[in-house]
Each structure stands twice: as C-alpha cells, then as structure tokens.
N, C-alpha and C positions, 0 to 999 in steps of 0.2 A: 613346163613339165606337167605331166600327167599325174593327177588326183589316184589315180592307180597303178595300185605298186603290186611286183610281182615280188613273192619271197623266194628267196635265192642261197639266206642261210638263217640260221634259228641261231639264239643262247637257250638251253632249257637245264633250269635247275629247280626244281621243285620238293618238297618235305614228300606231298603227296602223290600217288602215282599211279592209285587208282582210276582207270581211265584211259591212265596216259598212251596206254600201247597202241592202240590204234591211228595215234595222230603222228606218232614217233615214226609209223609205218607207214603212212600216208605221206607222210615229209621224204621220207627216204623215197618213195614212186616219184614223188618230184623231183629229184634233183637235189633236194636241200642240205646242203652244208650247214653238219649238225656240232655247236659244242657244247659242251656240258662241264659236271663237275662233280665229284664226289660220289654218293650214293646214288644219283640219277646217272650219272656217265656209267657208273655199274650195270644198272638196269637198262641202258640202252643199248652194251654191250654185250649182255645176255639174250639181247634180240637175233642176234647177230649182226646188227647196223654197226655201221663206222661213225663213229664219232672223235671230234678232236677234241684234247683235253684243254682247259681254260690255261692251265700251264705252261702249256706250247706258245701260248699266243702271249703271255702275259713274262713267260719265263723267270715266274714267281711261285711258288709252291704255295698252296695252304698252308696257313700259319695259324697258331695261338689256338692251336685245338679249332681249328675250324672257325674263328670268328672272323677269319679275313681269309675272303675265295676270292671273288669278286671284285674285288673295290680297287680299280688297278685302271689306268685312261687308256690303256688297251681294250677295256672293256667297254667301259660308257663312253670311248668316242665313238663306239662303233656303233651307242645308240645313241647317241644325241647328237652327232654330224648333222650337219642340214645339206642335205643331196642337190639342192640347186645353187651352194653358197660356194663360189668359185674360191676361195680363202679356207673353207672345210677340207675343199674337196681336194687341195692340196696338200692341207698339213695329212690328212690321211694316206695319201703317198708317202707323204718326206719319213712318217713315224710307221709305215708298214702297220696302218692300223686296219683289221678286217670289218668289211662292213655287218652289220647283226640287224635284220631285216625283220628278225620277229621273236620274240622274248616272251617267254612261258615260264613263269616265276609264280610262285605262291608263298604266303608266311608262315612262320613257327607259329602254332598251337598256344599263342599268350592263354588266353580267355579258358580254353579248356584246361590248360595246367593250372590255371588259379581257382578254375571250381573243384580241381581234384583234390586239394588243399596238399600238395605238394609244399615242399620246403623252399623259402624265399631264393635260394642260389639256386635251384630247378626252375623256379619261377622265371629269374633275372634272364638263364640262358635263352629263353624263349620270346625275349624281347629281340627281333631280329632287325640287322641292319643294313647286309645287303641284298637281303630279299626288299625290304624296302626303299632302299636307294635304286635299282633295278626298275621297279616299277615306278616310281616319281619322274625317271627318266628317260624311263619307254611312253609314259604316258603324256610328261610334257613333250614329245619329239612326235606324236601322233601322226602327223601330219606323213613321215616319213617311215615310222617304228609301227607297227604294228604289236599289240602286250594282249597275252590271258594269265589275268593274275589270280585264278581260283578255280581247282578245279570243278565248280560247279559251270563252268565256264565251257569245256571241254567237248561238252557234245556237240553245242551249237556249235564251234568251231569247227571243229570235223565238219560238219555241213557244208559252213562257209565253203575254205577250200577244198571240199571237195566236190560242190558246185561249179567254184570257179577259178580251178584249175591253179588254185595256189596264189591268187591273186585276190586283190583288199581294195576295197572302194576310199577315200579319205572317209566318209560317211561312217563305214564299218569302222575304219579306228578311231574315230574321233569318239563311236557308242564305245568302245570297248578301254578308253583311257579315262570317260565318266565311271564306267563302272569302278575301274583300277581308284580313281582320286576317291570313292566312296569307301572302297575296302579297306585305305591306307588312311584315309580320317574315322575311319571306325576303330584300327588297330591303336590307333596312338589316342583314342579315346579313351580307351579298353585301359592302357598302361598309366594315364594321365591318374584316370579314376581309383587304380592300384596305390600310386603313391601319396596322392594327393592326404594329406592331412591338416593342413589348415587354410586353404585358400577355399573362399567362400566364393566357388562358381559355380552354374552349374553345367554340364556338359553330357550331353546324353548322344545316344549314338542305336539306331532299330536297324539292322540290314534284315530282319524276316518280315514282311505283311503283309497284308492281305488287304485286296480289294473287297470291300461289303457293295451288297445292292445297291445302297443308297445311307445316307446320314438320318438324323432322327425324323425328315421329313424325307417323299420322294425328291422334292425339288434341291437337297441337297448331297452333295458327294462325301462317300464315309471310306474309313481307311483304319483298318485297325494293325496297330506296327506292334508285334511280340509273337509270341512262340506257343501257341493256344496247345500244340500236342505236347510240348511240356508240360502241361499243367489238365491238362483232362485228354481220357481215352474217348472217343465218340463214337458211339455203338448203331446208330440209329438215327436219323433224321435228316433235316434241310441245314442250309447253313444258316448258321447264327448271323442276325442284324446287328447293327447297328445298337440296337434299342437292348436286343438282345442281351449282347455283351455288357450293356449298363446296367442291366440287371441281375445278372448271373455274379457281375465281380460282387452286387451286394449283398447276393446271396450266399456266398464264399466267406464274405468279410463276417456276417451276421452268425454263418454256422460255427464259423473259426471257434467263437464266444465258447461253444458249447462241445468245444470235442472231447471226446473220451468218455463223455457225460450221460445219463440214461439215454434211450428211444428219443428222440427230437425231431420234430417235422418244422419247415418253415414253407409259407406261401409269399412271393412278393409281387406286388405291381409297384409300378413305378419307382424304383429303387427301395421301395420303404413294406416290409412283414403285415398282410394283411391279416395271416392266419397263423399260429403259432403255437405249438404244443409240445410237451415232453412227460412221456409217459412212463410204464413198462413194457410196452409194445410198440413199433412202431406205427402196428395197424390202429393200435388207438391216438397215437400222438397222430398222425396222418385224418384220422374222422374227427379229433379234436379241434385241430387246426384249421381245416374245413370248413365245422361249424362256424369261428369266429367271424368269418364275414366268405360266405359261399357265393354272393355277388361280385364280389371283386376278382375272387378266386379265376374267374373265366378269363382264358387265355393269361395264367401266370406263371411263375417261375417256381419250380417246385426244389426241395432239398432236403436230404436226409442226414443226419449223422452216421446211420447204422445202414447196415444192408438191407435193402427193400426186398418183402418176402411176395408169393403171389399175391397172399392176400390182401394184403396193403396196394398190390400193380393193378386188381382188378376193381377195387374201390377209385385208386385215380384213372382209371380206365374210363372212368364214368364222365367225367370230368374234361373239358377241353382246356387244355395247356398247352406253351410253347415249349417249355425245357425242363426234363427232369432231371437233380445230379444227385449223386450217393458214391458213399466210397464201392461201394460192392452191388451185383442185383444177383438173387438167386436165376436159373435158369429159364424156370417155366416163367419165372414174374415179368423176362427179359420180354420171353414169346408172347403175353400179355400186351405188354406195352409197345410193342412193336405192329402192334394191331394198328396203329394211326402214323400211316407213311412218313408221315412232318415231323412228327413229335421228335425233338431233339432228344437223346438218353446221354448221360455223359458221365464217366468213370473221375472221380477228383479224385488227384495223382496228391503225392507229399511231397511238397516243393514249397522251398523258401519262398514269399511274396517280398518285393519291396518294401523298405522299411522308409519310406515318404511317398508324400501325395504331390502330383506335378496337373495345376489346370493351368490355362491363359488366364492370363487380365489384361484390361487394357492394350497396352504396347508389349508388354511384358510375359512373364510367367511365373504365378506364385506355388512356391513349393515348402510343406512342412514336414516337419515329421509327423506319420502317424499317429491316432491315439492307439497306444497300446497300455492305457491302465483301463482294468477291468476291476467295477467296485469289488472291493470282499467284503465279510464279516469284521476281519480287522481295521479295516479302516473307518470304519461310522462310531461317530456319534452322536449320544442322544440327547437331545438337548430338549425335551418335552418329558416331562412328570411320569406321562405313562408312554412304557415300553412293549415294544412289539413282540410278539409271542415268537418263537422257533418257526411255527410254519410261515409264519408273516415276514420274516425277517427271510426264508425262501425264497418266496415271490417277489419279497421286495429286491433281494439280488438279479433274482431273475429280469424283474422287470428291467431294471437297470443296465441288463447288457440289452436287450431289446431298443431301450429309448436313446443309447451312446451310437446302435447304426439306424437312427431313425428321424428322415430329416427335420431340422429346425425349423421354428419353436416345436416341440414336441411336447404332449403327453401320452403315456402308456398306462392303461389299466390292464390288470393282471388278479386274476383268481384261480389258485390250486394249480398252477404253472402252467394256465392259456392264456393267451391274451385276447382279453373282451374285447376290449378297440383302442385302436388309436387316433390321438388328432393329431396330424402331419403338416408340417410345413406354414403353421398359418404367423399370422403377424404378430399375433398377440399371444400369449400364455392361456391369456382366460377364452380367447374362441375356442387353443387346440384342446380344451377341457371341456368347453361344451360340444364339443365335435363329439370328440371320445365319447360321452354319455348320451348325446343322442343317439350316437349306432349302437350301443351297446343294449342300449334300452333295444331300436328296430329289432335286432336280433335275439329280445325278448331274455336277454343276461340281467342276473340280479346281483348288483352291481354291491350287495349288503355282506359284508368278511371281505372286499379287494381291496388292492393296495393300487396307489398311486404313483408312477416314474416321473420325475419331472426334468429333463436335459440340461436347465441351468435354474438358479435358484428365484425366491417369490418375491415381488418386490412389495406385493403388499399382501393380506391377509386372505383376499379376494377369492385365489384358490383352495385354499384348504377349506375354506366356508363353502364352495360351491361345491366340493368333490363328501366334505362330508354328510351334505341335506342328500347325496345321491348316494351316501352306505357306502363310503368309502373309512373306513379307521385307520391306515396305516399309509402313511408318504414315506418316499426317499428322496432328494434333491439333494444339491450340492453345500445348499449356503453359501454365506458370504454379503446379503446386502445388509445395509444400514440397518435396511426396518424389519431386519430376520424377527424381531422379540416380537413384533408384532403377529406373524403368524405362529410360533412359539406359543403366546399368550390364547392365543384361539385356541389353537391343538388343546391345551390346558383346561383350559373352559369348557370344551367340549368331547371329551376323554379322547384325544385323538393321537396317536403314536406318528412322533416323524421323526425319520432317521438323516442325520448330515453324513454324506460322503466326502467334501472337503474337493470334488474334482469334477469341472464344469464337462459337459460332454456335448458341445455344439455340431452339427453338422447341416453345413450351409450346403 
C-alpha cells in the first residue's frame, strides 16, 4: 500500500478557530467528508458547508455538559483502523464504522486558565480529554491518520494540501504526530505541575524557543527555550546571544534587589556588576557606576531601575555596549541610543520569574530554590564593641545585595552606595580581597570610610586585617565559623565595625 494517502473525510473539533475557515474551505473544494461537533459544527455551518454531526455517526448525543462528545469506537475506530489490516478492514464493515482520514483537534486553554487565576472548578473544566484522546490516536495511527493538533499549525497545512491536492506523504504525518506527542506531553505536564504537591520530581516542559547563533563559543550550538516577549519589549537592536542572555538574566536578577529604590544604574560583564551606583539622578548613578571600572564597562550589559532620561542616553552613548534595559526610555533618549544599529534597547516588563534554579550536573540536573533573602537592618548582629554608623550600615546593606548576585568567593567594597570593586570568582576569600583592592586602588578609589561584603563567612582573622591596613572600618558577612571570635577580637583591637547577617549567600 502506498505511503500516501489521500484525505477523503476529516473529524474537526477544535476550541480555537481562528484560522480555521479557509482550510474548512479548501476541504469542502476537495471533496472531503466533513464531521464535527458542537461549537465548531456551528461554525462550519455558518460557512455554508455541509457538515455531519458526530451524532449521526455515534447515535449518542453530547453528554455531561459536554464532557463526553467524542469518546464513542465509532469515532476512534475510524482513527485508529489500520487500512492494510485485512481484520480492521472488516470489522469496519460489520460495525458501519466511517473512515476519518484527518483530524483537526486542539485543547482547552489549561495553562492560560491557571495564569488568569481563575477558580479551581474553572480550572478542572479545562483539563480536556477528548481533545486529548483524539490526538494520542490520530497520532499513534500516523502512518494512516493524518492530525493538526494546534492551530499554530494551520497555515502550513493549508499549504500542504493545497499543494497537493489533498494528499499527505507518510513523511508529512509522521512530522505532524511528533509535533501532536510534543503538544500533549506538554499539556499533561502543565496539569501534572498544577496538582502536584508533594512528589519530589521534576518535570519541565518549553514548547517556545529560539534558535541563537551559536553557544558561549562559535564551535557550539545554543538554544534558548522560554518566552523572551514575555518578559521584555525590544525597541532596537541585533538578536541577543548566547552570552547575551546570560548576562541580561543577571542583570534582572541584580536589579530585582533594588526596585522601587532611588536612581540605580548597574554595568555587568560576565555575569557579575562591574559598575554600580545609586543616586538621585539617574544621570549620576549612570557616570557613577561608569567610573567604578570604565574598562570592563566595554561591551557590557547596562540596566536601569528608573527611566532613562536623554541625558543619561547620551553619556552611554559614549560608550560601546551590547544591551541596555530599563523599565521606561524617554523619547529623544530612545533616538539617542538607537544611533548604534546593534545595540540591543529592551523595555523589562513585570512578570513573575521562576521561583528555582534548574543547571545539569553530571548525569543529572540539580535544582534549588532561589535565594530570595535579601539582608535588612533587622536581621544583623553585632557582635564587635564598635558599631556601625547609619550611613555605614547603608552601604553595608547595599553591599550585600551586590555580593548575594555576585559569583563565588566574593568580595564587594562599597563607598556612599558605589561600588569600588569587586573580587569575583576566585578560590580563596583572601585573593577575591586583594583583587578588590588592587582595582580599586588602579582606579585611584580611597578605599578610607568603605565598607566590606563578604558572601559567606571568615574563617580566619586574615580578612578583616587585610581590608582594614586598606581603610576599610565597617564588614558585613554572614558568620557562623568556629573561629568567628577570632576576627571578632581583631575588629576589637582595631576599632573596626562588623555586622553578622546569620545568612550565607553563595553563588557558584
């Protein structure tokens, strides 16, 4: 038997139907024997097409408020018969079952009733089952059933047959029952993740993404799977890498710290705040944060809390960057920055983020929940003789959200809420402390009234000795090792203020 099959009659029941009319009209120029059901048999009636109702054939009505159309072996024998199987092709005789050659089904709207925060029994209705038995069945029968389970599906099909003449390659259905099994483990992923409350799996599920140029090098292949117009408007520029995106969510994550908060400018490379200011202007938090290290700054990730005004667009004007985001841009500041073809501009939208982190390991994949403690004033104590003044105790919060999105080992120095420098990433406490203070010195910062962030606590005295011969009086760190009294006792000795926050803030 021939690999292609000509369609001869349709089932089409679908929620959505935008789309739909022109294929319903192209069916009917074929020849195709159309049935339906419900709301769609309405609408295909209003064509003025003939259409048979699933009733005729099943001589069962809709039942239970419409939970049961469908679900009747009049219907799925007439998709899941196998056409070469001498046994099929009988009992379909003996039971008067009509053959259904092509199946246009789509599901209830789960996923969007549950973000509209609808009521659990509005919810439940939208949990559908023979939209989804329809497609399980059209799709395992591929070979003979032809399925468009979405109507994002809908155009290319119209193509198809109306290239050729109503007719499907096995090729063609075998792409279009992959898509179908992708749809329908997406949907039952969607419902899994609704009811789930205490099975510790994890089950994730992306039907939008995008292909990127390449992975963090050329030589490898990058893909990034979520909904990027969800979550930023994009005014201006090339499409975001790879590298991009890795830097942008940590610019997101970083600003989060400070929203609703005065003027805040942040610059990043490589995931981690090279430049970092908050002012009463943006145009000064912006030449603030600049300063802190205007070398790195080249080709970084820029972000605002507030609306970027011109004069703040024409100061980063100056500047070669890959992406600028801000909730707002005045207009002229737009026409500014839109001076460099590239340069990405991007509107961040207010949308929930994920409340965990999902990497690989090994064979595996480990996933935690976020840090979402952000130090306060309430939570520190002091456990050094001398206390840190109001403004110090500032900076010292400040620093602190800075050094919780700033890779491990971290230190952050911080004066009059800029950040002087930071030592990132290094192995040891006491390198990323003298990192800190050598750039801070290059870039000629007097390092004498800053305060000190430290990501997890001291294990020996070593720090606080080294940060305060560099004019540092005031730490914040977490605590908690054995030989905490030891740097304690320095602080002491050497009038030096340190505040405990009680809460580690690693980021590996």
């Amino acid at each position: 038997m021939s690999n292609t099959k000509t369609i001869k009659s349709a089932l089409i029941s679908v929620f959505h139907k935008d789309g739909l009319e022109p294929i319903v009209k192209k069916l009917n120029d074929l020849g195709v024997t159309i049935y339906s059901t419900g709301g769609t048999e309405k609408f295909i009636q209003e064509l003025g097409i003939n259409v048979v109702p699933v009733e005729d054939v099943t001589s069962y009505p809709s039942i239970l408020g419409g939970r049961v159309k469908t679900l009747h072996p009049k219907v799925f024998g007439g998709i899941l018969n196998r056409q070469d199987h001498e046994g099929d092709v009988a009992e379909m005789q003996e039971y008067n079952i009509p053959q259904l050659d092509l199946v246009i089904v789509d599901l209830y709207p789960f996923e969007k009733t549950v973000a509209s925060g609808a009521p659990e029994q509005d919810i439940i209705e939208k949990i559908d089952i023979g939209g989804i038995s329809l497609i399980r069945a059209a799709a395992k029968n591929f070979k003979d059933t032809v399925l468009v389970s979405s109507m994002e599906q809908y155009e290319d099909f119209l193509t198809l047959i109306s290239e050729n003449n109503g007719n499907t390659t096995i090729s063609d259905r075998k792409k279009l029952a992959a898509k179908a099994f992708n749809i329908s483990s997406h949907y039952d992923t969607a419902i899994f993740n609704y009811f789930n409350e205490d099975e510790v799996v994890y089950k994730a599920s992306e039907t939008t993404s995008k292909t990127l140029r390449y992975g963090e090098n050329p030589h490898q292949k990058g893909y990034f799977f979520g909904d990027l117009e969800a979550m930023f408007d994009k005014l201006h520029g090339k499409e975001l890498s790879y590298n991009n995106l890795l830097d942008v969510d940590a610019a997101v994550n970083l600003m989060n710290e400070f929203k609703g908060e005065a003027p805040t400018f942040a610059i990043l490379k490589h995931n981690n705040a090279c430049g970092f200011a908050q002012r009463e202007t943006i145009y000064q938090a912006y030449t603030d944060a600049l300063a802190g290290d205007p070398v790195s700054a080249f080709g970084g990730i820029l972000i605002s809390n507030t609306k970027i005004d011109k004069a703040t667009a024409e100061e980063i004007h100056k500047l070669f960057c890959e992406v600028v985001i801000a909730p707002s841009y005045d207009v002229d500041a737009l026409e500014v920055l839109k001076g460099k073809k590239n340069r990405v501009l991007l509107i961040q939208k207010e949308i929930e983020l994920p409340k965990q982190t999902v990497r690989t390991a090994l064979n595996g994949v480990l996933i935690q929940d976020k840090d979402f403690i952000t130090d306060k004033l309430a939570d520190l104590t002091y456990p050094t003789d001398n206390k840190p003044s109001e403004s110090e105790l500032d900076d010292l919060l400040f620093a602190s959200k800075l050094c919780k999105n700033t890779k491990s080992n971290t230190i952050i120095l911080v004066k009059n809420k800029q950040l002087l420098a930071g030592g990132t990433g290094q192995t040891s406490r006491v390198d990323a402390l003298k990192q800190a203070i050598e750039k801070a010195s290059s870039f000629n910062f007097d390092l004498n009234g800053a305060v000190m962030a430290s990501d997890a606590f001291f294990p020996f005295p070593d720090c606080v000795e080294i940060a305060n011969n560099a004019g540092v009086k005031s730490v914040i760190q977490p605590g908690g090792s054995i030989k905490d009294q030891l740097s304690i006792d320095y602080c002491n000795n050497n009038k030096v203020a340190m505040v405990f926050t009680g809460t580690r803030h690693f980021k590996h």
